[in-house]
C-alpha positions as CSV (number, residue, x, y, z in Angstrom):
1,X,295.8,180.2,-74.0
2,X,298.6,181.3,-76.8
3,X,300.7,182.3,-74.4
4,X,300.5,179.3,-72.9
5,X,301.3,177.1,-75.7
6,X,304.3,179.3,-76.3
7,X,305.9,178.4,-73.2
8,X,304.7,175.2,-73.2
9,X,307.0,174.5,-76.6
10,X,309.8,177.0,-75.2
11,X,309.9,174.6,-72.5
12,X,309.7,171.9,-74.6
13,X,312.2,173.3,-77.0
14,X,314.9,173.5,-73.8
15,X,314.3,169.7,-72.5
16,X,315.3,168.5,-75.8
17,X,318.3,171.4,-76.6
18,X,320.8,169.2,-76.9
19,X,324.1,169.2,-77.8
20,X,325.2,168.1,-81.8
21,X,325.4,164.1,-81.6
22,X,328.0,161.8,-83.1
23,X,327.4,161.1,-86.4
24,X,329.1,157.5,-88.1
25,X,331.9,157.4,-85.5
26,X,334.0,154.1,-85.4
27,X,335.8,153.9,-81.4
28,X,337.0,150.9,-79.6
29,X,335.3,148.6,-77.5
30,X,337.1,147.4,-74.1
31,X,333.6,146.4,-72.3
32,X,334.7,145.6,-68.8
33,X,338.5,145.0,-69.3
34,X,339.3,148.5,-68.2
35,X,342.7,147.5,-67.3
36,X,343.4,146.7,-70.9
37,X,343.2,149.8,-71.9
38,X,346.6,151.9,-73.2
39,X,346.5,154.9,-74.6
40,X,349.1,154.5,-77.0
41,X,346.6,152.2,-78.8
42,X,344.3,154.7,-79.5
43,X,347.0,157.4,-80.1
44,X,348.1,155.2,-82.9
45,X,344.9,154.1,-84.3
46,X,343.4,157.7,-83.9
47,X,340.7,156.4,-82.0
48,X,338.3,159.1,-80.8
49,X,335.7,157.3,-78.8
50,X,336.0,154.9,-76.2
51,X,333.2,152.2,-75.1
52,X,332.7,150.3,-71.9
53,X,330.4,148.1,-69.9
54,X,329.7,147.9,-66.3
55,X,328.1,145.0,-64.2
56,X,326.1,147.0,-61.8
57,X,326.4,144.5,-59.2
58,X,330.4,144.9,-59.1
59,X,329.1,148.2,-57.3
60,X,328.5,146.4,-53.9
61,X,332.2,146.0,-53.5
62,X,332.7,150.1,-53.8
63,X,332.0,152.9,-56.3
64,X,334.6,154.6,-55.6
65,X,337.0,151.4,-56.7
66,X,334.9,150.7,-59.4
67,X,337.8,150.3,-62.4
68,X,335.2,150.5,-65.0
69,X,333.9,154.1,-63.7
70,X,337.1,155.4,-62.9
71,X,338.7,154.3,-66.3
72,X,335.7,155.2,-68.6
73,X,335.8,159.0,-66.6
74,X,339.8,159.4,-67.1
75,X,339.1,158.5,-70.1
76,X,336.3,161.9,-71.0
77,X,339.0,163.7,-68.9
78,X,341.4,163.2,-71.4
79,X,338.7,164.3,-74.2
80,X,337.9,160.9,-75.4
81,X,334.1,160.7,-75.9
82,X,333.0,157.8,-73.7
83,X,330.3,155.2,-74.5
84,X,329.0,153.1,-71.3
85,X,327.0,150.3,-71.2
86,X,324.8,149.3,-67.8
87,X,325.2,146.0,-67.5
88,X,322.1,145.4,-64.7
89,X,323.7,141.7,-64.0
90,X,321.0,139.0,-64.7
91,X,323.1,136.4,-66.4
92,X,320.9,133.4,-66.6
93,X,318.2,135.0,-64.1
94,X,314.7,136.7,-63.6
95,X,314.8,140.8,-63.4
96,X,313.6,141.2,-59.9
97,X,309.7,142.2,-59.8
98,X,309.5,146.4,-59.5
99,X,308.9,147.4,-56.1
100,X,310.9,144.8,-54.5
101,X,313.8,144.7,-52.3
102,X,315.8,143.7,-55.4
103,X,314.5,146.3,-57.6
104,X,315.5,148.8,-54.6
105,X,318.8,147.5,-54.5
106,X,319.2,147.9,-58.3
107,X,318.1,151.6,-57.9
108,X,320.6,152.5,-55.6
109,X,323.2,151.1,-57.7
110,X,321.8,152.6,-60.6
111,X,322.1,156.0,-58.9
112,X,325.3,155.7,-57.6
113,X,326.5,155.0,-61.4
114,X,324.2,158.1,-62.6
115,X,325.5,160.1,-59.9
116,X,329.4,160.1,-61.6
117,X,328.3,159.6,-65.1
118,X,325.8,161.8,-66.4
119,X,326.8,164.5,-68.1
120,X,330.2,163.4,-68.5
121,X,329.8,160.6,-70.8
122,X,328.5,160.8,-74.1
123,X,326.1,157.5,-74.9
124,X,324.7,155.6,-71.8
125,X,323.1,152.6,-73.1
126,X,320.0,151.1,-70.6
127,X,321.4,147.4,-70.9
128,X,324.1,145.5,-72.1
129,X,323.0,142.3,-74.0
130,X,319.4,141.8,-71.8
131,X,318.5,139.8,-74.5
132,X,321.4,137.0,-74.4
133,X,321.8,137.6,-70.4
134,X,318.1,136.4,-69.4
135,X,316.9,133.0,-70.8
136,X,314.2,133.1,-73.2
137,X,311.3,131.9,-71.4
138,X,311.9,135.0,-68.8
139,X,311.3,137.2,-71.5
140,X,308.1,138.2,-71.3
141,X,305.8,141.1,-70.3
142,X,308.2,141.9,-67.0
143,X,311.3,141.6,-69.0
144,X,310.1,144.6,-70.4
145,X,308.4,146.3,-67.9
146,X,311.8,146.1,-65.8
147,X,313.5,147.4,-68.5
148,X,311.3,150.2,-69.1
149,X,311.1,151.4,-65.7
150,X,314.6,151.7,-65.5
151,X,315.1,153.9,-68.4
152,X,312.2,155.9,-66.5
153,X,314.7,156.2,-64.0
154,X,317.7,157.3,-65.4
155,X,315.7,159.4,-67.7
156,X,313.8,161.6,-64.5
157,X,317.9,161.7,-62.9
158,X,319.1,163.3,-65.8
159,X,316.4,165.7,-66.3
160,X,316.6,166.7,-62.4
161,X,320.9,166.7,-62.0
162,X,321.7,167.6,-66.0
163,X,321.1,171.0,-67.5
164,X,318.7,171.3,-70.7
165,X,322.3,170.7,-72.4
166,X,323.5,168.0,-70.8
167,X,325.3,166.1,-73.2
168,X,325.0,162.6,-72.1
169,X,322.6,160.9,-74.8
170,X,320.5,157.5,-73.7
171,X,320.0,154.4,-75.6
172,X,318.6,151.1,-74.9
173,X,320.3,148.3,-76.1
174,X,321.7,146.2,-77.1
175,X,319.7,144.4,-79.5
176,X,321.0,141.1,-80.8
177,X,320.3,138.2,-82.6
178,X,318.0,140.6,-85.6
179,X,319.1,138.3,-88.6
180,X,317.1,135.1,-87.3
181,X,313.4,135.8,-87.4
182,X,312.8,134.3,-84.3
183,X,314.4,136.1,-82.4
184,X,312.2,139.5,-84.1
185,X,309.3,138.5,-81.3
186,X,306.7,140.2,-79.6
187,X,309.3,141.1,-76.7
188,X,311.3,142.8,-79.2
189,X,308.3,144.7,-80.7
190,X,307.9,146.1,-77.0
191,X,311.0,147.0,-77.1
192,X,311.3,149.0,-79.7
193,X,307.4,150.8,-79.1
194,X,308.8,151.4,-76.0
195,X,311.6,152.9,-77.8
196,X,309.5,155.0,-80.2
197,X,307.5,156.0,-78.0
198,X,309.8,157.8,-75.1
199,X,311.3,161.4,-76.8
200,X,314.2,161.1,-73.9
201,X,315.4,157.9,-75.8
202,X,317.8,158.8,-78.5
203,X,317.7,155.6,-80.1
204,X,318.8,151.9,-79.7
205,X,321.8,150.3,-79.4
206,X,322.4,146.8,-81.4
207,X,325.4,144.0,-81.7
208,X,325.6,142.6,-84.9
209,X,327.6,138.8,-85.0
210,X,327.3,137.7,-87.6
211,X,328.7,135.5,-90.5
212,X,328.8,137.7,-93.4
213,X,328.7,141.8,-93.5
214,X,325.2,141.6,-95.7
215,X,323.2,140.1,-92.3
216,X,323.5,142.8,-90.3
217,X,321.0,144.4,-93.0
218,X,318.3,142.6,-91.5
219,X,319.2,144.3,-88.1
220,X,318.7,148.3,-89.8
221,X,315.5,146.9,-91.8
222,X,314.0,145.9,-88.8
223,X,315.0,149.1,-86.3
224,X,315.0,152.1,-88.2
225,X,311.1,151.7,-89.1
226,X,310.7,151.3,-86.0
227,X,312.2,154.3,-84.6
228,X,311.4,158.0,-84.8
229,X,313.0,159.4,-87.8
230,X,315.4,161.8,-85.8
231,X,316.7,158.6,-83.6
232,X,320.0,156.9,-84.4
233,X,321.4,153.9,-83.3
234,X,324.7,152.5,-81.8
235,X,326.3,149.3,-82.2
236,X,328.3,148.5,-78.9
237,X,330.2,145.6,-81.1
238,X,330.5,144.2,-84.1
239,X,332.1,140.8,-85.5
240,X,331.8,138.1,-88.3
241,X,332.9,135.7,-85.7
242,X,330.5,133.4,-87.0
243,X,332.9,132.9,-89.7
244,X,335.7,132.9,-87.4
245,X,334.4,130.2,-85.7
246,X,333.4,128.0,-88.7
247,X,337.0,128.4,-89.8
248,X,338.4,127.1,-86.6
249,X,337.1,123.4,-87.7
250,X,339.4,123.3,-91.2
251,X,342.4,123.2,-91.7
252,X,345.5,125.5,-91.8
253,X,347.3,126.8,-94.9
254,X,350.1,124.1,-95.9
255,X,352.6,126.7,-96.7
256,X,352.2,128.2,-93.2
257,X,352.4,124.7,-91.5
258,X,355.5,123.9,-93.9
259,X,357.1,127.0,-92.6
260,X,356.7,126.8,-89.2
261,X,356.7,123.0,-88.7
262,X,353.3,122.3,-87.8
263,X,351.1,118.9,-89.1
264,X,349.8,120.1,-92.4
265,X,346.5,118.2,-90.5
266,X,346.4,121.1,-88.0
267,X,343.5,123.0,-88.0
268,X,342.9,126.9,-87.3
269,X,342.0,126.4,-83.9
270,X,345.1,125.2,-82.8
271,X,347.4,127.7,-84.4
272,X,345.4,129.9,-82.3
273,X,345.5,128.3,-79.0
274,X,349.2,127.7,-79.9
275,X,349.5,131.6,-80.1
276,X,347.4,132.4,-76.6
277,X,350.3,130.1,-75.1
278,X,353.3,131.3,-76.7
279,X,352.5,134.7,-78.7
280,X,354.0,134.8,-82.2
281,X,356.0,137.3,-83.7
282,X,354.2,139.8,-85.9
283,X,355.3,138.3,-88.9
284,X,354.4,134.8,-88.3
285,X,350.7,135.9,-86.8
286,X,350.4,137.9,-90.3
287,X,351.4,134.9,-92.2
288,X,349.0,132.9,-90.6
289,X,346.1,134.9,-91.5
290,X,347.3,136.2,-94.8
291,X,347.4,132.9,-96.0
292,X,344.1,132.1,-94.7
293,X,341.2,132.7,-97.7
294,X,338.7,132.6,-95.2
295,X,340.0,135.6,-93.6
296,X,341.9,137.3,-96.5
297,X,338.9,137.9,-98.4
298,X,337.2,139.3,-95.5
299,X,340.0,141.5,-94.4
300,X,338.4,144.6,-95.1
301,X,335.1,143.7,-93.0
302,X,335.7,146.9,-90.7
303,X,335.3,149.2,-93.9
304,X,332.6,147.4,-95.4
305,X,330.6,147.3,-92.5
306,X,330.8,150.7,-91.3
307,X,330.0,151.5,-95.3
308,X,326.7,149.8,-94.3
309,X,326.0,151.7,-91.1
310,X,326.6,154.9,-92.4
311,X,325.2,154.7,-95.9
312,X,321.6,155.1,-93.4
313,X,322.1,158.1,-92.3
314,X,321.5,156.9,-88.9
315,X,324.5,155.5,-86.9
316,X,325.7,157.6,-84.3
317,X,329.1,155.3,-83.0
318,X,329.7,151.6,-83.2
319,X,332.8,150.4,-81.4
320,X,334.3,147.2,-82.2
321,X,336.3,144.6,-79.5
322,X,340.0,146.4,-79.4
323,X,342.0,144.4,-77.2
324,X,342.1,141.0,-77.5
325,X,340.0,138.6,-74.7
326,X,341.0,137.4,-71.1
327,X,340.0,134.0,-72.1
328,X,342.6,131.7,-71.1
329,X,343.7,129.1,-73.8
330,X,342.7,126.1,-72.5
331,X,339.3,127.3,-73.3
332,X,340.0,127.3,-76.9
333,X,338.0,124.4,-78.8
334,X,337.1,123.4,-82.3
335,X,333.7,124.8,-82.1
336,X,335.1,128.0,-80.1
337,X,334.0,131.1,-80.9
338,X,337.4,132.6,-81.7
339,X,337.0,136.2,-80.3
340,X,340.4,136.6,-80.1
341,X,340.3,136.6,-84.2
342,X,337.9,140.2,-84.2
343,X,340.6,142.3,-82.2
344,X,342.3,145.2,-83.2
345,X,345.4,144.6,-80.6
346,X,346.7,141.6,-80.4
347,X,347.7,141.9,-76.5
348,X,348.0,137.8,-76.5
349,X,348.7,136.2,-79.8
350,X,351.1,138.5,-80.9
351,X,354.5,139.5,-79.0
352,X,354.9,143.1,-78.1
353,X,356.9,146.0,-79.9
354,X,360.0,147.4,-78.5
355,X,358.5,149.6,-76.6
356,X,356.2,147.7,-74.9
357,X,353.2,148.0,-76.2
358,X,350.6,145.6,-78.3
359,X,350.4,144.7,-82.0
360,X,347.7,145.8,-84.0
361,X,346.0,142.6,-85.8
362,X,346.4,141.9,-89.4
363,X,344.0,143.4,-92.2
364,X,341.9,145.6,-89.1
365,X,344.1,148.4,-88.3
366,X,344.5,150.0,-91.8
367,X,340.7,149.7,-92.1
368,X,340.4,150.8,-88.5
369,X,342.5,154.0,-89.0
370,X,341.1,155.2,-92.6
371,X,337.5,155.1,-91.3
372,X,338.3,157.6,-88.5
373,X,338.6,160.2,-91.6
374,X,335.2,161.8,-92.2
């Protein structure tokens, strides 16, 4: 019987042998734009870690094509550690019921993915943003139970096709929304058991949006009591676009607008749907936000928020948006979101240095680079 329970915990001791895990990283964030991605940028920012996401159903067209999987494993070629997000591709619909043909067909594409990935990227997260992609009243008991049984999945590939040390680490994620109590509901709580409650689960992943640094507090006092104490947590994005986009509605500084000979009416929006169309130079797009108080005040954000993370103890990576969105101009309003505000390169605002490559955005970059330092 002893001898028994001594193999039993050798055995167990090998299953969970894994390799040291990141520990506060910062990386960038490119999601799916994998063709946005240049190395130079994260040469110069000394960017160690690298995060994706992939729609799963983009794997019906080839795996082999796939950009996202072929960028995000060039990328670990090059020593980058890689953080990929599973996007399973219910944007506005129903997981499909387990045991269907639509749950088969999500298997196979979830295999195909497994098949290239594990072991060679660092972080897989089970999900993308689940909880923004299917409506709220689909959220219920097979929300999770999907969810669930496709960690299950992944977790019984890795164990059969990844050695004891294979040193890809799974999280589900990503959690959003964890500063408005009702959207802590009993879907959530699942979530999180569920969590808990699996010892193949490293953790859970989160985005925090938000308007002001202190919010995303209520994010780590709601997940880490939750969690095992030796889980961590990832954050696949981070942003006070909430901010961002109450600032788009006011208007722009008069000394800018004096310079550059725009209405001294304009609002923020504008200058920056004005920039999308015809990118500014470097010094006029630093102007611009220098002189804004609603961002100058703010411009150490990156800093202060990964101060937060880390001071828990907990955080394994979070990535934040590096180059700026595909969103076309046009689609820039007064109640817009203004992504294009929480990028680290300025790929369409900003016009491009000499030698071709992007700008780095005002206030980020410095923040961006001194966090890398342990």
């Amino acid at each position: 019987m002893l001898k028994s329970l001594m193999i039993g915990a050798a055995l167990l001791g090998a299953a969970t042998a894994l390799p040291a895990h990141a520990q506060g990283a910062l990386g960038a964030s490119y999601n799916d734009q994998f063709g946005e991605l240049d190395y130079r940028d994260l040469e110069r920012s000394g960017a160690k870690w690298v995060r994706m996401s992939l729609p799963l159903p983009q794997l019906d067209k080839g795996v082999g094509s796939n950009g996202v999987l072929n960028k995000v494993l060039e990328v670990s070629e090059k020593g980058y550690s890689t953080v990929l997000s599973l996007k399973l591709g219910y944007v506005g619909t129903i997981p499909p019921q387990l045991g269907s043909d639509a749950w088969l067909k999500d298997i196979a594409r979830l295999d195909a993915v497994l098949g290239l990935v594990t072991g060679k990227v660092d972080v897989l997260v089970i999900g993308n943003d689940p909880f923004l992609e299917v409506p709220e009243k689909n959220r219920d008991d097979s929300f999770n139970a999907y969810y669930e049984a496709i960690a299950k999945h992944v977790i019984e590939h890795r164990a059969k096709n990844c050695a004891a040390s294979c040193k890809t680490r799974l999280y589900m994620g990503a959690l959003i929304r964890l500063e408005m109590p009702a959207e802590r509901g009993k879907v959530v709580d699942r979530w999180m058991s569920f969590v808990k409650a699996t010892p193949e689960i490293d953790g859970v992943a989160i985005q925090t949006h938000v308007a002001e640094v202190d919010e995303s507090k209520a994010y780590l006092k709601y997940i880490l009591p939750r969690m095992r104490p030796d889980q961590k947590f990832v954050v696949t994005d981070f942003s006070l676009v909430k901010t961002w986009e109450q600032a788009m509605r006011t208007e722009i500084p008069k000394a800018f607008a004096d310079k550059y000979g725009a209405p001294r009416n304009a609002q923020n929006w504008q200058i920056v749907k004005a920039s999308l169309e015809t990118p500014f130079s470097k010094a006029q797009w630093d102007e611009f936000l220098s002189q804004s108080p609603w961002l100058e005040s703010r411009k150490h954000f990156i800093a202060s928020q990964m101060q937060v993370f880390r001071e828990t103890g907990r955080l394994a990576v979070a990535t934040i948006a590096f180059p700026q969105g595909l969103a076309p101009a046009d689609k820039l309003s007064p109640g817009a979101a203004a992504w294009q505000l929480n990028s680290v390169v300025m790929r369409r605002s900003v016009k491009r240095n000499p030698d071709g490559s992007a700008a780095f955005n005002y206030g980020w970059i410095d923040d961006f680079k001194a966090v890398q330092k342990p």
